[in-house]
BANUFI-186020 format. One record per residue: x, y, z of N, C-alpha, C in turn. Coordinates in steps of 0.02 Angstrom, whole numbers, plus 50000, padded with zeros to 5 digits. Layout:
XYZXYZXYZ
...
END
This chain:
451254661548773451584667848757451714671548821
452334674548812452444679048888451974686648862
451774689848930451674696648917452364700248912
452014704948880452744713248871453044712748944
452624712048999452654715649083453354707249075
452994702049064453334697249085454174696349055
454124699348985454644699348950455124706448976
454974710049010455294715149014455724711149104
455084707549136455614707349202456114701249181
455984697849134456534694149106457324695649087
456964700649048457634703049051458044710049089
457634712249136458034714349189458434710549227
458054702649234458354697749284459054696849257
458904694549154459464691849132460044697049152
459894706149156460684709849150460814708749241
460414708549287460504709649349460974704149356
460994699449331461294690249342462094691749316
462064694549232462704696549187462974703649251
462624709249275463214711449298463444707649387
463074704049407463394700249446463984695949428
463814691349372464474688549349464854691849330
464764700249314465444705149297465744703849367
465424707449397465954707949472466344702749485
465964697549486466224691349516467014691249502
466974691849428467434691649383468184695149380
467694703249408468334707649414468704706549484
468074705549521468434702449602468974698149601
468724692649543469374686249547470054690549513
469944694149445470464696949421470914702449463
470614704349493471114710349535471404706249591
471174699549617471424696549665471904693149664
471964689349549472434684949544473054689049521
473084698149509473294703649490473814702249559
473464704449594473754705949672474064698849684
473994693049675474434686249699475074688149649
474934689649605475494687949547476114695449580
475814699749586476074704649618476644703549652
476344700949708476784698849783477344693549758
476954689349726477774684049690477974683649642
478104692449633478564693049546479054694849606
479574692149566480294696349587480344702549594
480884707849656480734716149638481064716649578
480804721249543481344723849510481944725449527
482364723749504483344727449502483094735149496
483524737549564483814745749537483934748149494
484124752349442484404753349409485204751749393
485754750649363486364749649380486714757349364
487034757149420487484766049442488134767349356
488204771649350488534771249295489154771849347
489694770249324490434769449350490774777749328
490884778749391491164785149410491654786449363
491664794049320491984795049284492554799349310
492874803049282493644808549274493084815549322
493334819249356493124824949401492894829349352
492404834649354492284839949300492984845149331
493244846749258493554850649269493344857749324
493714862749350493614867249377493334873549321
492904878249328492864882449301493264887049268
493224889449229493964893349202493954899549280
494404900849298494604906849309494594912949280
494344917849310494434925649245495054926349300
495354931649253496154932649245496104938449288
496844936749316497014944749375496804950849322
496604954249387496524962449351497164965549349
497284969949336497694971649326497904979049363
498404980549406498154985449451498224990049410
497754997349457497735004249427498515007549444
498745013449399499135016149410498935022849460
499395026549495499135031049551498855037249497
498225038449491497865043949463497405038549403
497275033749399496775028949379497065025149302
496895020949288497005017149233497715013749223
497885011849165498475007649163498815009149117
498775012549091499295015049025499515023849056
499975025349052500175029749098500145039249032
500275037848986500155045448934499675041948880
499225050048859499195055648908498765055148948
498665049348986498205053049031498265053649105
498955055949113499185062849165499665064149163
499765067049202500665072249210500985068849278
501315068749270501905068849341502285074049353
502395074749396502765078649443503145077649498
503885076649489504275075049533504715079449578
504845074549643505725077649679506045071649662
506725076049637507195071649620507885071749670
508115067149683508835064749733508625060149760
509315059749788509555054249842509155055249945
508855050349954508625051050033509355054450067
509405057950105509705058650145510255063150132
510395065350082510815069650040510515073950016
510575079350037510315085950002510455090949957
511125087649939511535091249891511725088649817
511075082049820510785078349759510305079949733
509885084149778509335084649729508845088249796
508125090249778507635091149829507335084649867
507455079949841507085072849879507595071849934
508155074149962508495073649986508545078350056
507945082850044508045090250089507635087850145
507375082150143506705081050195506405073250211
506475070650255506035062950271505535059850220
505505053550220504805051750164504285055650172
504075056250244503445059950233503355067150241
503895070850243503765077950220503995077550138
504295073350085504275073750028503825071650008
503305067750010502695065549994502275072549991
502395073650070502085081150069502095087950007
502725086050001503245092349956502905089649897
503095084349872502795082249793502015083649781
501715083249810500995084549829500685091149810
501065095549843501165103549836501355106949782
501885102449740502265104449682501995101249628
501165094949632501005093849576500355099249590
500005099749638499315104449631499525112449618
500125115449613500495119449589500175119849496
500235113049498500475113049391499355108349371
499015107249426498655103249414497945108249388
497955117349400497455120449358497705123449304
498315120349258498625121149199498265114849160
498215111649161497795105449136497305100749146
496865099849075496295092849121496315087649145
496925083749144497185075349143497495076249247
497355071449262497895073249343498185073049336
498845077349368499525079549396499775075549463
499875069849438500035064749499500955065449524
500865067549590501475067649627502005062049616
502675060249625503155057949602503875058949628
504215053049635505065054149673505315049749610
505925054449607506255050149584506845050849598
506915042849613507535041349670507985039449655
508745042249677509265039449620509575033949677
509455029249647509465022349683510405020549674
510765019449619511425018449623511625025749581
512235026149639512595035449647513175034849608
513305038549564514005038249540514455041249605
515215037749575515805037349615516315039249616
516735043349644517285044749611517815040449635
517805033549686518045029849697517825023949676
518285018749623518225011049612517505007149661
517655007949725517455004449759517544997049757
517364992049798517604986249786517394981349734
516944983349707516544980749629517164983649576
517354988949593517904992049522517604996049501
516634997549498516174999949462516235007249470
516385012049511516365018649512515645021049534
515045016049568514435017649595514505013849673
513935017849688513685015049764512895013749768
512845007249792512125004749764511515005149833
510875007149834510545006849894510455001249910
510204998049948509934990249954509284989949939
508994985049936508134986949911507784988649983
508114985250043507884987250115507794995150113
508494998150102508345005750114507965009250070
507545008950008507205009949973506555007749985
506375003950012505755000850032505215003950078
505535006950113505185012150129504995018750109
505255020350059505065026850029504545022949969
504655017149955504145012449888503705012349929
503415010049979502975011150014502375014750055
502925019950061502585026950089502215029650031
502565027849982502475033349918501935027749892
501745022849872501195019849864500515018749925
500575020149952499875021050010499825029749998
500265034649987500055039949969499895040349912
500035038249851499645039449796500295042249745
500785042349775501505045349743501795040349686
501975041149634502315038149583503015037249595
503505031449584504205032849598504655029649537
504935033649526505555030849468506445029649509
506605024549510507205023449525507705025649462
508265028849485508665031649431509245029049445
509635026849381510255020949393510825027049374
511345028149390511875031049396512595024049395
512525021549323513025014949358513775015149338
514135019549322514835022049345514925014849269
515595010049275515725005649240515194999849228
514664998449266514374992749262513804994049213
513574989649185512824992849154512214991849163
511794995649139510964997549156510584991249176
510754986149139510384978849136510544975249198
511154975049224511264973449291511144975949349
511174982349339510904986249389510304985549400
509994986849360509184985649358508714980149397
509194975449392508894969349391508894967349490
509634972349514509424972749581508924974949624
508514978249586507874981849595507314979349588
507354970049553506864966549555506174966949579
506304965049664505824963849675505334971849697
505424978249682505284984849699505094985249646
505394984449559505074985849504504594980749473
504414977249531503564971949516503134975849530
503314980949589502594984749601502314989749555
501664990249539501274995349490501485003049501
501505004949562501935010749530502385013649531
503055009549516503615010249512503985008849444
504315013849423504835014949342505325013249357
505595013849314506475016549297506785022549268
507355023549272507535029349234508345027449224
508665029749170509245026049155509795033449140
510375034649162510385043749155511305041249125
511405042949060511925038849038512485044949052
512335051249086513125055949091513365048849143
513455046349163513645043549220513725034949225
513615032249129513935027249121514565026749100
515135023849135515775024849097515975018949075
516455021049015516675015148973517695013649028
517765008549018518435005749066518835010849036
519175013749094519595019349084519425026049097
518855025849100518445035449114518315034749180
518255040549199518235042649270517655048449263
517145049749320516485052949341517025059449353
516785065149317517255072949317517725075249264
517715067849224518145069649166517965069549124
517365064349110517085064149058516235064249049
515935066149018515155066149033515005056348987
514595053649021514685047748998514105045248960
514035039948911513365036548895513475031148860
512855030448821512635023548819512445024248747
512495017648724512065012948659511395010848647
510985012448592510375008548597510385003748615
510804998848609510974990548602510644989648684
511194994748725510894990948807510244995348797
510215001348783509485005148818509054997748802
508984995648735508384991548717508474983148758
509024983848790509284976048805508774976348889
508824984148907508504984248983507784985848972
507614988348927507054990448907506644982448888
506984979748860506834971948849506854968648915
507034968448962506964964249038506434968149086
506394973149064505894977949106505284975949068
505094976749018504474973148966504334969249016
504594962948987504534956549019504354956349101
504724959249137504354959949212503564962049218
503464966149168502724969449168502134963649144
502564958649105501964953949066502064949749126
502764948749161502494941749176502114942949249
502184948649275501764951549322501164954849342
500824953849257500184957949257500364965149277
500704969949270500784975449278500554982349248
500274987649273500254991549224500904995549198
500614999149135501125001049115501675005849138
502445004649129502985007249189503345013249151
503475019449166503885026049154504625022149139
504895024449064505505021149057505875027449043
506275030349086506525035049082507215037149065
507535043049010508015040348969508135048948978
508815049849016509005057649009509625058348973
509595065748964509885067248915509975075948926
510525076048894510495083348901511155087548828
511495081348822511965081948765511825075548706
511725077648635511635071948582512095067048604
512585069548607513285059748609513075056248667
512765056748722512655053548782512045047448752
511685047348710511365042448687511545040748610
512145035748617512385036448543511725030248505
511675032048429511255030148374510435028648418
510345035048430509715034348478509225034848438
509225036248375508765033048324508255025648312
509045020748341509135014648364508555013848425
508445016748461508125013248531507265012948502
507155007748528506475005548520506015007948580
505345011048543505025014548587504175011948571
504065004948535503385003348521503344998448587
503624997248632503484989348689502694995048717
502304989548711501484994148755501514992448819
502064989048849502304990348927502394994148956
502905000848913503265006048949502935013148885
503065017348925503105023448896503855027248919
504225025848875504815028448848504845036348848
505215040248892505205048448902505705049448881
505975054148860506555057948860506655063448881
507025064648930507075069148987507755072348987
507465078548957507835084648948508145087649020
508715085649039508985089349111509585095849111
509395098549068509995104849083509765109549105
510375113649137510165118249172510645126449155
510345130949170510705136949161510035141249144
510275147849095509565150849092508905149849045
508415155449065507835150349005508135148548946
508695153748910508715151148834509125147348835
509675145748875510105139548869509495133848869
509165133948929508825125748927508205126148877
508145130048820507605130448794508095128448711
508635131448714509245128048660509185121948685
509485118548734509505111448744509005106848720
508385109648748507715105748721507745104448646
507965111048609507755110948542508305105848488
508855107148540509205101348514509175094848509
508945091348552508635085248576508115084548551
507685087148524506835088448485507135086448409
508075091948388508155089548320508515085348287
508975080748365509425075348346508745069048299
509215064348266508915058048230508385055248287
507975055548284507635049348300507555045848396
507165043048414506775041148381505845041648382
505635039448344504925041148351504485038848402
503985041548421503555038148494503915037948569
504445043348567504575045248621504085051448666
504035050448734503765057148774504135061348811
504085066148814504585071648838504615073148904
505295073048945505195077948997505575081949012
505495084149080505895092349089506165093749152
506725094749160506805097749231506895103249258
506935105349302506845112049363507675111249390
508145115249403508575114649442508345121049485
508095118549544508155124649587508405129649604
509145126549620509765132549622510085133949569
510225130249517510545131149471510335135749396
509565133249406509375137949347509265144849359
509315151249335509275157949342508675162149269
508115160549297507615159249352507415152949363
507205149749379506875143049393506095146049341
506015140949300505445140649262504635138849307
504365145349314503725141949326503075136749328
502605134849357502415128649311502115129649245
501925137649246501635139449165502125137349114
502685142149145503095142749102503395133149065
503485130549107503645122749086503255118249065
502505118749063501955116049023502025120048958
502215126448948502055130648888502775128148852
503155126048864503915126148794503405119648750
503895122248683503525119148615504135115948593
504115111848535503585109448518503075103648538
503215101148616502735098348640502685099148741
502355098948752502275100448825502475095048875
502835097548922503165089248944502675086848968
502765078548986502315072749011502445072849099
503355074049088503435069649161503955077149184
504015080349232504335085949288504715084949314
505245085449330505515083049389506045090449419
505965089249498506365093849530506955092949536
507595096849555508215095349571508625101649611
END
């Protein structure tokens, strides 16, 4: 018989022997691990996927759209203008005519902060320039006008936009009409703040002559130029442009009921220009307030310096009813 003492170192011997043959064991296994290792093939890379189509570019956000001079892009009500009206260099057209670009900049300046503690909205300064002159000679067109070039205009568009000045070109086109004229003015009526103004005593039909007859126009063209002027504003990102439409006798805008005044391009004025005393031009207004039509027009008003007896103050020309003009102009 073994003792307990003897049976116990027995089997210490037996596990001391078993974890030797562990090792042994794991020694050989991690060694035949590591042979097999070295002569497996590497693995293949992955395979590259085959270059696809470019990611498109990001969308673009869209031009802004510039501000008009006194902030935003829709031009009523939120401000007034105030203009000199004539021809550069001629003084016997108007007040824009009495003085260089930059003493009229000056002048307009003076003549809107004049009218600017009559109301809360700004009173932004303004020329408006009568770009083609009626004629009392054919000239070599046949047309009965004389046209600026856009060169000689370009500098007053200029001056008058780094100052902060608004400018409306005013067409005077004898036989030819508004839509053609206009369109010479192209590249001047891309800029943001520059209008039009369309003044029909001074369109003639073949056969009339400038002194004989006071002249005008049809909805058909107002809306035909009013329709190409739109269109310049969309396709130019533009803000919205002063479409200016005078008047001073009902027949000078025949079926003016007719003219369309919803395009959200333009704000469509009607600009009351007669002159004589307060109650003559305060009759004129009221007449023009009671001809047909049409609706969503804005009003304006003029000053003749010399001609009116008195010249209306700026109270006095914010206060006529039944609505207060939008747009001023001197003469």
């Amino acid at each position: 018989m073994f003792t307990s003492s003897a049976v116990a170192g027995s089997s210490s011997g037996h596990r001391a022997t078993r974890r030797a043959r562990s090792l042994v064991l794991l020694v050989v296994t991690l060694a035949a691990c590591a042979l097999l290792a070295s002569c497996a093939p590497a693995p293949e890379p992955p395979a590259e996927a085959a270059p696809g189509p470019p990611a498109p570019p990001p969308p673009s956000a869209a031009p802004a759209v510039p501000e008009l001079p006194g902030g935003g892009t829709e031009l009523f009500p939120g401000r007034r203008l105030v203009a000199l009206y004539g021809h550069p260099g001629t003084p016997a057209m108007g007040v824009l005519g009495e003085q260089d670009v930059t003493a009229s900049i000056a002048r307009a300046k003076d003549l809107a902060a004049d009218y600017q503690p009559l109301v809360d909205e700004p009173v932004v300064p303004a020329f408006e320039i009568i770009a083609t002159v009626a004629d009392t000679a054919p000239g070599p067109d046949g047309d009965y006008t004389s046209a600026m070039s856009v060169d000689e205009l370009r500098p007053w568009v200029d001056e008058a936009e780094r100052a902060g000045v608004y400018v409306v070109l005013d067409l005077q086109p004898g036989r030819a009409d508004f839509g053609s004229q206009a369109q010479r003015y192209t590249e001047l009526l891309t800029r943001p703040h520059v209008g039009l103004a369309l003044d029909p005593e001074w369109r003639l039909e073949d056969g009339q002559q400038h002194g004989d007859q006071v002249g005008s126009v049809d909805a058909t063209e107002v809306n035909e130029t009013a329709d190409w002027l739109a269109g310049l504003v969309r396709e130019h990102d533009l803000p919205q442009k002063v479409f200016l439409l005078h008047q001073f006798q009902v027949p000078m805008i025949t079926d003016r009921q007719d003219v369309v005044t919803d395009r959200p391009e333009l704000a469509t004025v009607l600009h009351a220009d007669g002159f004589g005393t307060p109650q003559e031009k305060i009759e004129t207004w009221n007449t023009l307030h009671t001809a047909p039509g049409p609706d969503g027009l804005w009003w304006g008003w003029k000053n003749f310096i010399d001609e009116d007896s008195p010249t209306f103050t700026p109270q006095q020309t914010f206060d006529v009813r039944p609505e207060s003009p939008v747009f001023v102009s001197y003469q």
